[in-house]
C-alpha positions as a Markdown table, in Angstrom:
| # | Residue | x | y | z |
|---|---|---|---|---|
| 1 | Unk | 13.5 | -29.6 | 5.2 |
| 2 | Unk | 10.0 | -27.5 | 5.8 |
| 3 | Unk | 11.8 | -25.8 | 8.7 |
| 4 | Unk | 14.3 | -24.4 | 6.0 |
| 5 | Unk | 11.1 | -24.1 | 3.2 |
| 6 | Unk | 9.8 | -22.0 | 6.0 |
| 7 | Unk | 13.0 | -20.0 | 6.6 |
| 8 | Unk | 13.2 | -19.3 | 2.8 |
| 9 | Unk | 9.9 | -17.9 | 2.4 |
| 10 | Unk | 9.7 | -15.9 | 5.3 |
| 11 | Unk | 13.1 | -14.4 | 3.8 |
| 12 | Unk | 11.3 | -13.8 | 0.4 |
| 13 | Unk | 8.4 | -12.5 | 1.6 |
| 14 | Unk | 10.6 | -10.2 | 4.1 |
| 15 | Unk | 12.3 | -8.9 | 0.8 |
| 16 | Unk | 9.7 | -8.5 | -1.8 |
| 17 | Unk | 7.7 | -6.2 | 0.7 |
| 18 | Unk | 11.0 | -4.4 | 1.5 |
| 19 | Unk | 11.5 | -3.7 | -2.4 |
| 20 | Unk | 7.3 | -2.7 | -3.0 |
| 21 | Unk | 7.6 | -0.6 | -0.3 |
| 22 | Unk | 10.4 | 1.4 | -1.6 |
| 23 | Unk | 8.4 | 1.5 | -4.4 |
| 24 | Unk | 5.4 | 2.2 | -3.2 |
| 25 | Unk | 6.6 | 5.1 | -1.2 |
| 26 | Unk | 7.1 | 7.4 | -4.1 |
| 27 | Unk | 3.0 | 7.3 | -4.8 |
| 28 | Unk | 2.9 | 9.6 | -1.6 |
| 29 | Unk | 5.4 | 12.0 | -3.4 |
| 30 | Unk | 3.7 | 11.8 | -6.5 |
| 31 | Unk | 0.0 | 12.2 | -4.9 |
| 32 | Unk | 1.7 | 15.7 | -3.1 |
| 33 | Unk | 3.3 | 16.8 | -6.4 |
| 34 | Unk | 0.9 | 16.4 | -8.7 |
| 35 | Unk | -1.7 | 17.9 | -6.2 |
| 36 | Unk | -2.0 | 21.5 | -9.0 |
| 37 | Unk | -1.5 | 19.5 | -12.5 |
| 38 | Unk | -3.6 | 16.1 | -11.9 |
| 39 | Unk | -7.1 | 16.0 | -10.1 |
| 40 | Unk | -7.6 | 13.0 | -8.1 |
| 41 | Unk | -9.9 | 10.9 | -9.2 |
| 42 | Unk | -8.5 | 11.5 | -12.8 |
| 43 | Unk | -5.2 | 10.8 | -11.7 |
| 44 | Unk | -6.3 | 7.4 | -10.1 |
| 45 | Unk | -8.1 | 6.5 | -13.3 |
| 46 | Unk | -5.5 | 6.8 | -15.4 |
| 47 | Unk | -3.0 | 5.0 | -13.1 |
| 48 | Unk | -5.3 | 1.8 | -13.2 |
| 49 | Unk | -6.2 | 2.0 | -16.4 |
| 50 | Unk | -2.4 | 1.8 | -17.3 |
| 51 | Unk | -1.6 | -0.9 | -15.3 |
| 52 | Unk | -4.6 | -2.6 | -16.5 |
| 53 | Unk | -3.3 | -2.1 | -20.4 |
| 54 | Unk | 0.3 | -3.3 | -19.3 |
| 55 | Unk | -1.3 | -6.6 | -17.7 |
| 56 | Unk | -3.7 | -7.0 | -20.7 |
| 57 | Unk | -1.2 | -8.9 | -23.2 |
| 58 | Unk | 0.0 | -11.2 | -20.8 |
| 59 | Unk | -3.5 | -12.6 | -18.7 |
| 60 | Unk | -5.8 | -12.2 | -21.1 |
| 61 | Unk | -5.6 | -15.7 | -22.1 |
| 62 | Unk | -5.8 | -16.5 | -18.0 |
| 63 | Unk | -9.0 | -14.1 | -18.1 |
| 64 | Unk | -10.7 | -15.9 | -20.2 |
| 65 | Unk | -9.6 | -19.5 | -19.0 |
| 66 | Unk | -10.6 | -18.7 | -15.1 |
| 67 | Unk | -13.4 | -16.4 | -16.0 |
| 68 | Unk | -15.7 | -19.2 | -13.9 |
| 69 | Unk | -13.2 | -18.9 | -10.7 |
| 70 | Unk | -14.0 | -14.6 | -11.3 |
| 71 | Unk | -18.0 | -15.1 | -12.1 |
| 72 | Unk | -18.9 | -17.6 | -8.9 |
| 73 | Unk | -16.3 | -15.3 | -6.2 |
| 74 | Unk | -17.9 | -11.8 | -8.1 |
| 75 | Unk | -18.2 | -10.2 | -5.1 |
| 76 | Unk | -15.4 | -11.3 | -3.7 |
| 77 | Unk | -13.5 | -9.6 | -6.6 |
| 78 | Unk | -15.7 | -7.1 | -5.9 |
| 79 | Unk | -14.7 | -5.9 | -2.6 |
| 80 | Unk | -10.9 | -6.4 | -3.6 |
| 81 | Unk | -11.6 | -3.9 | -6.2 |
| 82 | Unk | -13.4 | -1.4 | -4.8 |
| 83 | Unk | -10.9 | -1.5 | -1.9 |
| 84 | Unk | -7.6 | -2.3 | -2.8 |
| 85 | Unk | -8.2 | -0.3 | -6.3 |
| 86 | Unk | -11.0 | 2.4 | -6.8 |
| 87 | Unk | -11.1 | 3.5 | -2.7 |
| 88 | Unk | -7.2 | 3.4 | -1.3 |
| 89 | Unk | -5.8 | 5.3 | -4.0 |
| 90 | Unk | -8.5 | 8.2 | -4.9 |
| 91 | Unk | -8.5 | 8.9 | -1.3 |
| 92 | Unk | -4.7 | 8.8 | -1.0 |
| 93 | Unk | -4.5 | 11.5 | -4.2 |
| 94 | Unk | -7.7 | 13.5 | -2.7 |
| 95 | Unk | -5.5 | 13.8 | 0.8 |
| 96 | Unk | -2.8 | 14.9 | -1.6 |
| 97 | Unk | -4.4 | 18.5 | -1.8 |
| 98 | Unk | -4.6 | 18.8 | 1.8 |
| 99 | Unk | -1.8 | 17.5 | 3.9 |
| 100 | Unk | 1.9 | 16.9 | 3.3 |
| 101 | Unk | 3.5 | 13.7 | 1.7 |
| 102 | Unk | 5.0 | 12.2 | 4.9 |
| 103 | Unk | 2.2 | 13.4 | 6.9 |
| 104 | Unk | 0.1 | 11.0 | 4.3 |
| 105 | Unk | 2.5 | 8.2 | 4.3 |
| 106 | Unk | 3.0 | 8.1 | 8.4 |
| 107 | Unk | -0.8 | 8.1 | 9.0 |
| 108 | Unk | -1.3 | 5.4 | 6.3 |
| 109 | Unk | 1.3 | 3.7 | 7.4 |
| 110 | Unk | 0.5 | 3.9 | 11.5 |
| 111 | Unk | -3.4 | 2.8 | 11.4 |
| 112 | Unk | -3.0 | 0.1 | 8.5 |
| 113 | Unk | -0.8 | -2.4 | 9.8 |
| 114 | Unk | -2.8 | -2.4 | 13.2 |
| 115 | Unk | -6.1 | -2.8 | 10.9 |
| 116 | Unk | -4.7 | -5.3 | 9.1 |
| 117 | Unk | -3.6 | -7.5 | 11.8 |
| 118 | Unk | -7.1 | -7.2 | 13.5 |
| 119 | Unk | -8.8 | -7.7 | 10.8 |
| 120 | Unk | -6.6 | -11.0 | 9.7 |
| 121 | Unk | -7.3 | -11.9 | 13.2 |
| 122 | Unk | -10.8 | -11.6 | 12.8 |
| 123 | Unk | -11.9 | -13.0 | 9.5 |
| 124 | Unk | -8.2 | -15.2 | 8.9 |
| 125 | Unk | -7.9 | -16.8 | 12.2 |
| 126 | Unk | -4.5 | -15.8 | 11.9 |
| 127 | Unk | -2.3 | -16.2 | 15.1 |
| 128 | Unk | -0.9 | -12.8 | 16.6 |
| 129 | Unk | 2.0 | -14.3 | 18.7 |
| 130 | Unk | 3.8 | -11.6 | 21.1 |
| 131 | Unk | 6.9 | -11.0 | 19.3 |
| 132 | Unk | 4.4 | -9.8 | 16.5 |
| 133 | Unk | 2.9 | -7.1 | 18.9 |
| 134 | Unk | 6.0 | -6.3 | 20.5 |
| 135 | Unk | 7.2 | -5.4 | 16.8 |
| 136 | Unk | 4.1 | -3.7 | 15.4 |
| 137 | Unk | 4.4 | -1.5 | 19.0 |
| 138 | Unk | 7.7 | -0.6 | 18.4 |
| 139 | Unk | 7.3 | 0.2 | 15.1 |
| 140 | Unk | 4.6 | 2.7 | 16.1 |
| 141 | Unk | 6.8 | 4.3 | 18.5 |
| 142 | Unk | 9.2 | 4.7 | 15.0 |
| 143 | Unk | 6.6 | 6.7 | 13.3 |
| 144 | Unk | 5.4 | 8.2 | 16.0 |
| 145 | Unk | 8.9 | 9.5 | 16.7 |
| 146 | Unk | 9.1 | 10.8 | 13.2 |
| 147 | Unk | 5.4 | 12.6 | 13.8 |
| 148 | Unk | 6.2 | 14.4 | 16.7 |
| 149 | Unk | 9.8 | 15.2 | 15.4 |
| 150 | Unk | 11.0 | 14.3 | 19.1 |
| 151 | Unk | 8.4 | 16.6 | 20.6 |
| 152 | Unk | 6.4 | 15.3 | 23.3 |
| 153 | Unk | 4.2 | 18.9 | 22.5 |
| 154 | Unk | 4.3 | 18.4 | 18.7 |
| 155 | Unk | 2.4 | 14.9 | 19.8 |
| 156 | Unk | -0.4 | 16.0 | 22.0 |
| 157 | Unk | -0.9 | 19.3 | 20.2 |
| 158 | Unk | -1.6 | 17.2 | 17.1 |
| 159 | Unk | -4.8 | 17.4 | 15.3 |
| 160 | Unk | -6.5 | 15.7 | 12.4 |
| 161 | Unk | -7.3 | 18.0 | 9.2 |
| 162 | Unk | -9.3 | 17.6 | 6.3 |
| 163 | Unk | -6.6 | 15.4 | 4.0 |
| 164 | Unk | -5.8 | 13.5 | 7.5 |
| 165 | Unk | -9.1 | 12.4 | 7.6 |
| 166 | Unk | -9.0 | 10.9 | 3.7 |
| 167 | Unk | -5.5 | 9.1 | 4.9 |
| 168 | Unk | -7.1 | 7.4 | 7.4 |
| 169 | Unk | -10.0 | 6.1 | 5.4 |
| 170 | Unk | -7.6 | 4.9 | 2.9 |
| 171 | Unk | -5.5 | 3.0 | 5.4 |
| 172 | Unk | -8.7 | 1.2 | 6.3 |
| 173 | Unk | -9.5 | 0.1 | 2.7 |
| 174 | Unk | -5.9 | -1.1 | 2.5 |
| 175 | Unk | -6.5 | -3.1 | 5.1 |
| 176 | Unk | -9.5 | -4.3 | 4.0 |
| 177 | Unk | -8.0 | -5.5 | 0.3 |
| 178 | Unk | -4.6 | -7.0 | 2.5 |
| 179 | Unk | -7.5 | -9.8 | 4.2 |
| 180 | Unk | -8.6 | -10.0 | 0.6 |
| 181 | Unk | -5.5 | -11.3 | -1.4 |
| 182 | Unk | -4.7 | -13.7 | 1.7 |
| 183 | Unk | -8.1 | -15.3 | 0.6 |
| 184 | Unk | -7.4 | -15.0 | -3.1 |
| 185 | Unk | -8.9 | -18.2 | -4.8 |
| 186 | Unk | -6.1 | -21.3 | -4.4 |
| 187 | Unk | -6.8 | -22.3 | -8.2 |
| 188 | Unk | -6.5 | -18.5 | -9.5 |
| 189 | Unk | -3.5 | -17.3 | -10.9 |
| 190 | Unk | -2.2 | -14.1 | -9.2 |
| 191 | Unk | -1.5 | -12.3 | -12.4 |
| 192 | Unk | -5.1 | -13.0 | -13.0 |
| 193 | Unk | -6.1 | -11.7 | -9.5 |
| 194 | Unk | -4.3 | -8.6 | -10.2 |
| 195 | Unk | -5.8 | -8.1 | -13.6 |
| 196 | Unk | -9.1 | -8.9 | -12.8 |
| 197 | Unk | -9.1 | -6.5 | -9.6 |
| 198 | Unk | -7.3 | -3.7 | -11.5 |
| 199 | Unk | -10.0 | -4.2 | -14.3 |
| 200 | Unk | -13.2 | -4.1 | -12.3 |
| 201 | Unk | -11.5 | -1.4 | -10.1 |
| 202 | Unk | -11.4 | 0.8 | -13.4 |
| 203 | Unk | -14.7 | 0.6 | -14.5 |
| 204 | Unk | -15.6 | 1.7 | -10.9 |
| 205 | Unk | -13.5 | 4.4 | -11.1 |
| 206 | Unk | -14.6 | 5.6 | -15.1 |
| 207 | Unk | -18.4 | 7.5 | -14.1 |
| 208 | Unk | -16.6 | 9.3 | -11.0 |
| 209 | Unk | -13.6 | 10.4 | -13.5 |
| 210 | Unk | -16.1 | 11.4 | -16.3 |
| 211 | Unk | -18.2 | 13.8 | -13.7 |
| 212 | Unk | -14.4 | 15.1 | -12.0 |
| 213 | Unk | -13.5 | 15.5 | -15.8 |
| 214 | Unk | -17.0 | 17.7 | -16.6 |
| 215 | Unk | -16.5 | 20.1 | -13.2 |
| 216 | Unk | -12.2 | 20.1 | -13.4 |
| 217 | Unk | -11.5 | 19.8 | -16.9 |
| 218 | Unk | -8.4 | 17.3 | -17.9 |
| 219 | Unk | -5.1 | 17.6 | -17.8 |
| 220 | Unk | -2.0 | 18.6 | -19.7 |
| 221 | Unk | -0.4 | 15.7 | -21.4 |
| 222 | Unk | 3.3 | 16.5 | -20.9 |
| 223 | Unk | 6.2 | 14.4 | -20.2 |
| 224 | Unk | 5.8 | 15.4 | -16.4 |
| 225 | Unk | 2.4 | 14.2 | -15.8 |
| 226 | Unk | 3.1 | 11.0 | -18.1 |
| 227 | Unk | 5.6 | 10.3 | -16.0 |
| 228 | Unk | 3.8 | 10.1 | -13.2 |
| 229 | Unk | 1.1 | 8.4 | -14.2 |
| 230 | Unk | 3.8 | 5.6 | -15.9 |
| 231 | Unk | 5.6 | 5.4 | -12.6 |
| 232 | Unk | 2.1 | 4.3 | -10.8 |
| 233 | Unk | 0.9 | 2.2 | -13.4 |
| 234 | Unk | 3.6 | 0.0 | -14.2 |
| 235 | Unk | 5.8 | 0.7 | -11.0 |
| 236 | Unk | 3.3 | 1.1 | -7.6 |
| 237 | Unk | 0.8 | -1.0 | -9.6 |
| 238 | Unk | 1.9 | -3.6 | -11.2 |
| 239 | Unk | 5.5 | -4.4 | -10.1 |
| 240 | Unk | 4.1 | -3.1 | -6.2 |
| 241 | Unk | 0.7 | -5.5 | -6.1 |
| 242 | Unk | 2.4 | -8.5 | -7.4 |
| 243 | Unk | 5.3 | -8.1 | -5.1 |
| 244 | Unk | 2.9 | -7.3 | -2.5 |
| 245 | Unk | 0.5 | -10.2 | -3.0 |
| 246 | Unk | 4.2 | -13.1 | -2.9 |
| 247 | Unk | 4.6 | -11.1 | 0.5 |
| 248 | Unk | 1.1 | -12.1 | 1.8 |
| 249 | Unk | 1.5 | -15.5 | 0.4 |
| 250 | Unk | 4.7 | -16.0 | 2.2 |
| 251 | Unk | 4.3 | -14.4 | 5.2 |
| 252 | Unk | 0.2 | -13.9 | 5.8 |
| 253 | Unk | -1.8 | -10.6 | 5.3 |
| 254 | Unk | -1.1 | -9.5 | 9.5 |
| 255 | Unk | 2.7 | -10.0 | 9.2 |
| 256 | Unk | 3.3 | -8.2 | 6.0 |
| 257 | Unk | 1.3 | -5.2 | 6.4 |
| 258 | Unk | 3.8 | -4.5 | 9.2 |
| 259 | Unk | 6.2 | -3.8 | 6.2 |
| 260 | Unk | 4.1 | -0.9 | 5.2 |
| 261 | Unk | 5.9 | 1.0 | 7.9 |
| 262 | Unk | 9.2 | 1.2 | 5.9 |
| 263 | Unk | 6.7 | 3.5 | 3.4 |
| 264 | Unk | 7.0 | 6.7 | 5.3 |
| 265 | Unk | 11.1 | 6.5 | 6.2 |
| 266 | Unk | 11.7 | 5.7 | 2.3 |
| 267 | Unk | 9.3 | 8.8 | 1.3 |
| 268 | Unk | 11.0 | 11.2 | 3.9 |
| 269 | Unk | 14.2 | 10.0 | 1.9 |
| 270 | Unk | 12.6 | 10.8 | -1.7 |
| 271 | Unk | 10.9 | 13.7 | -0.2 |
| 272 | Unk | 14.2 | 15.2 | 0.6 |
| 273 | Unk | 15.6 | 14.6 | -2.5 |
| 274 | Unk | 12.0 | 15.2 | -4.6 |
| 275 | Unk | 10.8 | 17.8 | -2.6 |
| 276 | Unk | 13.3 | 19.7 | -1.0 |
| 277 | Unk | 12.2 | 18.7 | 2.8 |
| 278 | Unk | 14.7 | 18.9 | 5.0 |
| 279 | Unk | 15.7 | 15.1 | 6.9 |
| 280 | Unk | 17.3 | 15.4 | 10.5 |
| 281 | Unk | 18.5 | 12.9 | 13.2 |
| 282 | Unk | 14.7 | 12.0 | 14.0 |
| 283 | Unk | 14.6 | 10.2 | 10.8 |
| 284 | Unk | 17.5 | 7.7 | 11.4 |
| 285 | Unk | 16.2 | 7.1 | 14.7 |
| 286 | Unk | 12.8 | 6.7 | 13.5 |
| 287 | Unk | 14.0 | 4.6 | 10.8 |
| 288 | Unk | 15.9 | 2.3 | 13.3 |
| 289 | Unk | 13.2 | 1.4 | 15.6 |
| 290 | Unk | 10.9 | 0.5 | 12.5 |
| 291 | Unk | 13.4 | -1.9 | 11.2 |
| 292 | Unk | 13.7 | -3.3 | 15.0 |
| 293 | Unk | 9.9 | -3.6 | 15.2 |
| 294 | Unk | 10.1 | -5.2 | 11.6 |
| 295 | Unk | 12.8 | -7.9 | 13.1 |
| 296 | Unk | 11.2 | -9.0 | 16.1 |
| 297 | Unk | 7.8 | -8.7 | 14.4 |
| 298 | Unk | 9.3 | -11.2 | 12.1 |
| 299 | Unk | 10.9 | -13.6 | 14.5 |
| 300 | Unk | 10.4 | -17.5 | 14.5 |
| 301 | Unk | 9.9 | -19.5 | 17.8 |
| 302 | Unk | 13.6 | -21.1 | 16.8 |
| 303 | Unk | 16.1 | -19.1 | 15.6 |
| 304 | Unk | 17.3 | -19.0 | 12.2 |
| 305 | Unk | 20.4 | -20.2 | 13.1 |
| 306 | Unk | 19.5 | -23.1 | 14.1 |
């Protein structure tokens, strides 16, 4: 019976991170596309503070009934905030203005997982068995293959601009806020997490949008940018972190961060049909080694068929 409860939720967690990452993918499309109508830090603002209105209704009640749990782990809460919220996301929509979607999504994507599972190592004890480095390598060599386009020279030639740069700091605070929600207070209701770290992660957010709002100026409110800015609310916030945080639970922060590498094969996908980019053979190939990786990285010491 617990070796089929453990089956079951590695097969949940498995698909829940599947789904957010498909949905989490298009925030790299949208951070590229909205690059000349949204500024950054405005349009991370507004994306928290609309998933933190959409939660409202439905945990306020829980706010206000755990608001001890939140008060005595503040700074717990805290650094999930700051992190997972006010940090990942500004510096993913600052990158925006520099460097291409996928370029964004397979640097995240790379350095993230591997931070993760140090870091889980580190401060979760968590066991890194070898099928789980033989996967995360192999997944590398995935989006590796889809960086270099197949080019050994496109590899080594590579160097590290300016939105690069902000990609990589943002995979390290994503990391940071993974260890976070594995630690996530037993008696606290995830909805509640979510609320409470979207909330504070707002108010973090409000004095840097009020000075980019003095120098930039705001924005147009069309159905365009609305759109956008509904689609990471509700969709890569809320729908993404919840699904995201049942992952964790179910599979521990090292394992599912592997996941993320699905993000960068989904937004080549919407990137061809969003952007207009061009997809070629590397991309199926790349795409096939990730899910490999993913497999073994995901493998029990008994079969599942047993």
């Amino acid at each position: 019976m617990n070796e089929k409860y453990s089956q079951n939720k590695i097969l949940v967690g498995a698909f829940v991170a599947i789904l957010a990452t498909l949905i989490w993918s298009g925030n790299f499309i949208i951070a590229r596309g909205a690059k000349n109508n949204i500024p950054p830090v405005t349009l991370a603002f507004y994306r928290w503070l609309s998933a933190t209105l959409i939660l409202l209704p439905f945990t306020w009640q829980l706010f206000l009934k755990e608001i001890q749990i939140i008060k005595k782990q503040f700074l717990f809460f805290l650094l999930a905030a700051v992190t997972g919220v006010s940090m990942f996301n500004t510096f993913v929509y600052i990158a925006g203005h520099y460097t291409e979607a996928i370029n964004m999504a397979l640097l995240g994507t790379t350095t993230s997982p591997i931070i993760s599972v140090i870091l889980a190592r580190i401060f979760l004890k968590e066991r890194v068995p070898v099928s789980r480095v033989i996967g995360m390598l192999i997944c590398i060599a995935g989006i590796l293959l889809l960086l270099s386009k197949g080019n050994m020279e496109t590899l080594l030639s590579f160097s590290f601009t300016k939105g690069d740069w902000w990609m990589l700091a943002a995979a390290f605070t994503f990391a940071i806020y993974n260890v976070c929600a594995k630690k996530k207070p037993a008696t606290m209701s995830s909805r509640n997490f979510l609320f409470t770290v979207f909330l504070i992660g707002t108010i973090i957010l409000l004095p840097f949008y009020l000075y980019e709002l003095k120098i930039d100026g705001g924005f147009e409110m069309n159905m365009s940018n609305f759109g956008a800015i509904l689609y990471l609310g509700l969709g890569a916030s809320v729908i993404c972190f919840l699904l995201w945080n049942i992952s964790i639970a179910n599979l521990g922060a090292g394992r599912a961060s592997l996941f993320g590498n699905l993000i960068p094969v989904f937004s080549s996908i919407e990137a061809v049909i969003f952007l207009h980019e061009k997809i070629t053979a590397i991309y199926l190939y790349s795409f096939i080694l990730v899910v490999v990786g993913l497999i073994i990285a995901n493998i029990q010491k008994r079969s599942l068929l047993n």
